[in-house]
C-alpha positions as CSV (number, residue, x, y, z in Angstrom):
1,X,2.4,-5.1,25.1
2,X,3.0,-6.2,21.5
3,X,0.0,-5.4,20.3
4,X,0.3,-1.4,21.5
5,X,3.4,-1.0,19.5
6,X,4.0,2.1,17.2
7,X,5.2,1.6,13.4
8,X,6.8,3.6,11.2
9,X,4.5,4.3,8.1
10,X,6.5,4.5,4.4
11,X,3.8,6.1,1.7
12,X,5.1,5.4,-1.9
13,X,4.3,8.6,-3.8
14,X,7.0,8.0,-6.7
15,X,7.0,8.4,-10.2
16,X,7.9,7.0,-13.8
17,X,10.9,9.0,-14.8
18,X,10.2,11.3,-17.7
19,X,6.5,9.4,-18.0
20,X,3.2,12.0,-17.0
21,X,0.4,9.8,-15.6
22,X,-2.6,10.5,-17.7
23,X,-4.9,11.7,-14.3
24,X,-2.0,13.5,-13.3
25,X,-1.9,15.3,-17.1
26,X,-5.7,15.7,-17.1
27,X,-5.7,17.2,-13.5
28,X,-3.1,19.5,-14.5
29,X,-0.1,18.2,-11.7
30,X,3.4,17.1,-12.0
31,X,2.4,13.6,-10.5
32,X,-0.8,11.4,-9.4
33,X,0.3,11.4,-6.1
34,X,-1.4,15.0,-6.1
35,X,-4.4,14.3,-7.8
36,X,-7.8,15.6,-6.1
37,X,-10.1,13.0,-5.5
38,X,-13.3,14.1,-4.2
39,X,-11.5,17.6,-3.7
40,X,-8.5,15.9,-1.5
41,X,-4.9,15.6,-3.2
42,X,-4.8,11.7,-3.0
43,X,-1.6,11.7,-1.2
44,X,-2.5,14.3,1.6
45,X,-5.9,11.7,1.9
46,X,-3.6,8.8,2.5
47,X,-1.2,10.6,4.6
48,X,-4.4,12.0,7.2
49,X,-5.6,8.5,7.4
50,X,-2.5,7.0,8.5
51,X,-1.4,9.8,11.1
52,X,-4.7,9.4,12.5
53,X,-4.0,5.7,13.1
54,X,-3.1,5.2,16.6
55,X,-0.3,2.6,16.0
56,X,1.7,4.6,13.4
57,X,4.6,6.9,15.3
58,X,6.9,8.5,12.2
59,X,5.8,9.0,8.6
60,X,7.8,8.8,5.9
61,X,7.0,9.5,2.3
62,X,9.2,8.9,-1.0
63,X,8.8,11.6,-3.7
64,X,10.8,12.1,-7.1
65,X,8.3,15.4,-6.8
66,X,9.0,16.8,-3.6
67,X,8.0,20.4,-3.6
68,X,4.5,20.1,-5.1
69,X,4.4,17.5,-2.2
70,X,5.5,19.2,0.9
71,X,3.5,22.3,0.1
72,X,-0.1,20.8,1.1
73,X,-1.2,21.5,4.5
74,X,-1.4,18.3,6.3
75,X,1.8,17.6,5.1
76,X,3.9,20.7,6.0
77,X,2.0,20.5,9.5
78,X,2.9,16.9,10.5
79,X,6.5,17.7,8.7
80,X,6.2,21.1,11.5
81,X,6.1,18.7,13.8
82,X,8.6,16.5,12.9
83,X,6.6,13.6,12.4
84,X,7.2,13.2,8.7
85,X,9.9,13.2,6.4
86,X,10.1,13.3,2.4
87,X,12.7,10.9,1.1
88,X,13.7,11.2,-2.1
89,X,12.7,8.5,-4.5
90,X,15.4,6.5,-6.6
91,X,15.4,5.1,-10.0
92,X,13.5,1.6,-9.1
93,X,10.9,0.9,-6.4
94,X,13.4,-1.5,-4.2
95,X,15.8,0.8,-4.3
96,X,13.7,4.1,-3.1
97,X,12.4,1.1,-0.2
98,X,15.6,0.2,0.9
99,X,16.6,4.0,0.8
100,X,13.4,5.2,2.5
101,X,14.0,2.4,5.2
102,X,17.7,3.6,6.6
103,X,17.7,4.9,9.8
104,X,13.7,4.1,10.5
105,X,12.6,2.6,13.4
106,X,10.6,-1.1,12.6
107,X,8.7,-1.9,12.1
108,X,7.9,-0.5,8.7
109,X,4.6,-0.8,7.3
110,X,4.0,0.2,3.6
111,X,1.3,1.9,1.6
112,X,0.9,3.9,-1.9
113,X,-0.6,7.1,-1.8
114,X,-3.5,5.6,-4.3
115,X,-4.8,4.2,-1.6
116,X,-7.4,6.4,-1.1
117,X,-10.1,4.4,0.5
118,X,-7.9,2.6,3.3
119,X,-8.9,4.0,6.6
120,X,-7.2,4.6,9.8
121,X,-9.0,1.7,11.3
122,X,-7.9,-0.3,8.3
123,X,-4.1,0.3,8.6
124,X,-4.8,-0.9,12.5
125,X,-6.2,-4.1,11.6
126,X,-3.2,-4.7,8.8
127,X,-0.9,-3.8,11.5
128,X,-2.5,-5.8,14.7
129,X,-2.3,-9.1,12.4
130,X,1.6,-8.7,11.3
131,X,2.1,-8.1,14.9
132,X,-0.1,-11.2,16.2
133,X,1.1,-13.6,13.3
134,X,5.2,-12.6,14.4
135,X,5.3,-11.3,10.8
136,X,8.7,-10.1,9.6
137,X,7.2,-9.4,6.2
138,X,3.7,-9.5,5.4
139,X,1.1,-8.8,2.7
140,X,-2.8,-7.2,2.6
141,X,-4.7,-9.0,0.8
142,X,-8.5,-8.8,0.7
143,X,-11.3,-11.8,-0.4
144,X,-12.9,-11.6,-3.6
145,X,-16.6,-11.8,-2.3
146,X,-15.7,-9.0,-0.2
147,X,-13.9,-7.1,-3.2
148,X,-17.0,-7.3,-5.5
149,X,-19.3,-6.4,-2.6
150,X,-17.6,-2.9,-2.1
151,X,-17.6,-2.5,-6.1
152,X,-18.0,-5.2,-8.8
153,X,-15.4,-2.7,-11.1
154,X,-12.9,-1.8,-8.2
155,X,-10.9,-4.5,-8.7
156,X,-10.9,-7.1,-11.6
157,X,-7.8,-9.6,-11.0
158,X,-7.5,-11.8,-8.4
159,X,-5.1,-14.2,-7.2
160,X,-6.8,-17.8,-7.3
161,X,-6.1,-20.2,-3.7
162,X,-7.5,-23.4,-2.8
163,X,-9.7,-21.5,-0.3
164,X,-10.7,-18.8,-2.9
165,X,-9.8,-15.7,-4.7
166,X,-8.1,-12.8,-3.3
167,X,-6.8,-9.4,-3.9
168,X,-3.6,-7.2,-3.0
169,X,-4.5,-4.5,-1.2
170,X,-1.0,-2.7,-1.4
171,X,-0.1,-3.4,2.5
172,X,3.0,-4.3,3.1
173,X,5.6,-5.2,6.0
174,X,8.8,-5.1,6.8
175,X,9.0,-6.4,10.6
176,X,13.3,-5.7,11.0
177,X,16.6,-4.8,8.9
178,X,16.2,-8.6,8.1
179,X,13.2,-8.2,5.8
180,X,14.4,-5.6,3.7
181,X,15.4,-8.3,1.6
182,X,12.0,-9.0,0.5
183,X,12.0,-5.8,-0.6
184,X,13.2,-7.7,-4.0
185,X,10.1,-9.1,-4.9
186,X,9.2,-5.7,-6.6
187,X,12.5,-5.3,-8.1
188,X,10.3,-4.7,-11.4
189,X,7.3,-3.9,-9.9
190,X,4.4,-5.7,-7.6
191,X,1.4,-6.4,-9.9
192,X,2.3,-10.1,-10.1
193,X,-0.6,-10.8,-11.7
194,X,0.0,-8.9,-14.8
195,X,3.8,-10.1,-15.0
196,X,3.7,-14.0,-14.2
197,X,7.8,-13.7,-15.3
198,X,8.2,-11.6,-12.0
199,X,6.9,-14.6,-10.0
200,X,9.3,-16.7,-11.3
201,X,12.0,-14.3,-10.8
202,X,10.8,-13.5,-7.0
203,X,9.5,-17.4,-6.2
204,X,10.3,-19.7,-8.9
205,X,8.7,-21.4,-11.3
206,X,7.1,-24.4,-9.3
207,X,5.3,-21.6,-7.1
208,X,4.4,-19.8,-10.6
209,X,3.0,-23.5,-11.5
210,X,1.5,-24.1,-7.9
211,X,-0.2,-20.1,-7.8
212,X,-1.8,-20.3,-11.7
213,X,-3.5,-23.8,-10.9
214,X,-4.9,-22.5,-7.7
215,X,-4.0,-26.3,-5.8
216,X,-2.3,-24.7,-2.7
217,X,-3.7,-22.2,0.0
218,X,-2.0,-18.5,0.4
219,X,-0.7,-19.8,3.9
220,X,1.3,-22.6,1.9
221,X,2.5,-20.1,-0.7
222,X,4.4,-17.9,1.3
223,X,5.4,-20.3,3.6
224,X,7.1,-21.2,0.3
225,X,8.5,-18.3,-0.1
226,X,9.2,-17.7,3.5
227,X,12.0,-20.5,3.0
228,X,12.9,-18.4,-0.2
229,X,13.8,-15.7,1.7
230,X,14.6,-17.3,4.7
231,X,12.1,-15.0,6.4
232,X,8.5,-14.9,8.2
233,X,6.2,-14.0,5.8
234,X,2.5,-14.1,5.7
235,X,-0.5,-13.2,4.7
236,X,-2.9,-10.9,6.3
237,X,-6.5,-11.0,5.4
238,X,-8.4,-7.5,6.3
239,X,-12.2,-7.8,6.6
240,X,-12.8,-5.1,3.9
241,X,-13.1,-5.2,0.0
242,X,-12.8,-1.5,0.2
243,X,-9.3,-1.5,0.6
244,X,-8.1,-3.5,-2.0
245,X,-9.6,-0.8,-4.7
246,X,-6.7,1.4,-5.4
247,X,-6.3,4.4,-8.0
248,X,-4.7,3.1,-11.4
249,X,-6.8,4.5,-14.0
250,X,-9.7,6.6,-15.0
251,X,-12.6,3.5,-14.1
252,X,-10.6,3.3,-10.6
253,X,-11.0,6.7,-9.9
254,X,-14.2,6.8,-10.8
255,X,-15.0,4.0,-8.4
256,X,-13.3,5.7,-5.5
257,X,-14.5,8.9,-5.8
258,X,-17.9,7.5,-6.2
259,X,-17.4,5.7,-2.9
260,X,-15.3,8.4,-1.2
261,X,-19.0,11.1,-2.2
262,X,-20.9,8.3,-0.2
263,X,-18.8,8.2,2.8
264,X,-18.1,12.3,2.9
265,X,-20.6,13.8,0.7
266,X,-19.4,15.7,-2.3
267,X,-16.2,17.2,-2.3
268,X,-16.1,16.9,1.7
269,X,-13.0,17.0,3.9
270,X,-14.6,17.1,7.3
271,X,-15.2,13.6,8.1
272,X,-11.6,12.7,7.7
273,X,-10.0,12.1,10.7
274,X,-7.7,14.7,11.9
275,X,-4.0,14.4,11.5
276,X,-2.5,14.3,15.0
């Protein structure tokens, strides 16, 4: 059955050459990728959640940092096992995708390891819809009601549709070798919203027009940019703000780790799911 089928899960746990994040500096690590949050390195919280989601099969994780990476538990375990590979990261984000992707088995679903407050269950819903909608690239995106309503300061931008705002929530998709292409669209990086000049590059400038005024719906965009690319790609809506709130800055990780304390208590690891 379609909807039983395993993925391959790519965790984007790169770096800016020569640049030192500011909660990587202040936690006193190489990279943010390895910043504790609630007493869990961020990537080794992202990487239990998604082993412990029933549809994912091999992990792969792209590093410029590898050893600082490799040495936490869950992640020399599942790499024991030969479930998980590092790959190393190249000098732009398209490039360490397309690298990361060779040899994989698709699909490929995509995630950051900020991500800290996607859960298993939430990478399964992301999944069963780019499965059920025939997706060969997709998007997470999450509704602005629902975005507020997990924290009015998780998440402040918001891409504006004719049925309402919505949020990225750093999901993405690559259903076969085909879709790699669409890899381009964060040639200089996927915060759209911050750099209209990378939609025009991506989607042209009448979808730049067509996505400020907010007179189309999200389904009519990328079908827009489906023809682009001369690919399927949609939009998947996941039911929960939570998982739009990723970790940029100190107010973002403030708001997660406030969230993560309610869900686990304070510096908890038990309630995460076990890595299988």
């Amino acid at each position: 059955m379609e909807s039983c089928r395993k993925v391959t899960a790519l965790v984007l746990a790169g770096k800016r050459a020569g640049v030192l994040d500011p909660l990587a500096a202040r936690a006193g690590v190489a990279q943010k990728a390895v910043v504790p949050i609630n007493g869990v390195p961020m990537i080794e919280r992202v990487v239990r959640q998604v082993a412990a989601c029933d549809a994912v099969d091999a992990i792969r994780i792209v590093a410029h940092e590898r050893d600082e990476i490799a040495a936490l538990p869950t992640i020399a375990a599942l790499a024991q096992k030969n479930r998980l590979t590092i790959v190393e990261g190249r000098h732009n984000l398209v490039d360490s995708v397309v690298g990361a992707v060779d040899g994989a088995a698709f699909p490929v679903m995509i995630t950051t390891a900020d991500n800290c407050l996607v859960t298993p269950d939430g990478y399964a819903e992301f999944i069963a819809g780019c499965l059920a909608a025939g997706a060969e690239g997709a998007a997470g995106l999450a509704r602005k009601e629902d975005v507020q309503a997990a924290d009015p300061q998780g998440q402040q931008r918001f891409y504006k549709f004719r049925d309402g705002g919505y949020s990225n929530c750093n999901l993405y998709w690559l259903g076969n070798t085909k879709a790699v292409s669409a890899a381009e669209i964060w040639r200089e990086g996927g915060q759209f919203v911050k750099f209209p000049r990378r939609i025009i590059k991506a989607f042209g400038l009448l979808n730049l027009l067509r996505f400020w005024l907010g007179n189309g719906t999200k389904e009519k965009l990328f079908a827009q940019i489906s023809r682009r690319f001369g690919l399927r790609l949609v939009p998947v809506v996941l039911s929960d703000g939570h998982f739009a709130i990723d970790v940029d800055n100190e107010t973002t990780y403030a708001v997660t780790e406030k969230i993560l304390k309610q869900r686990e208590g304070d510096g908890a690891t038990a309630p995460l799911r076990a890595a299988r």
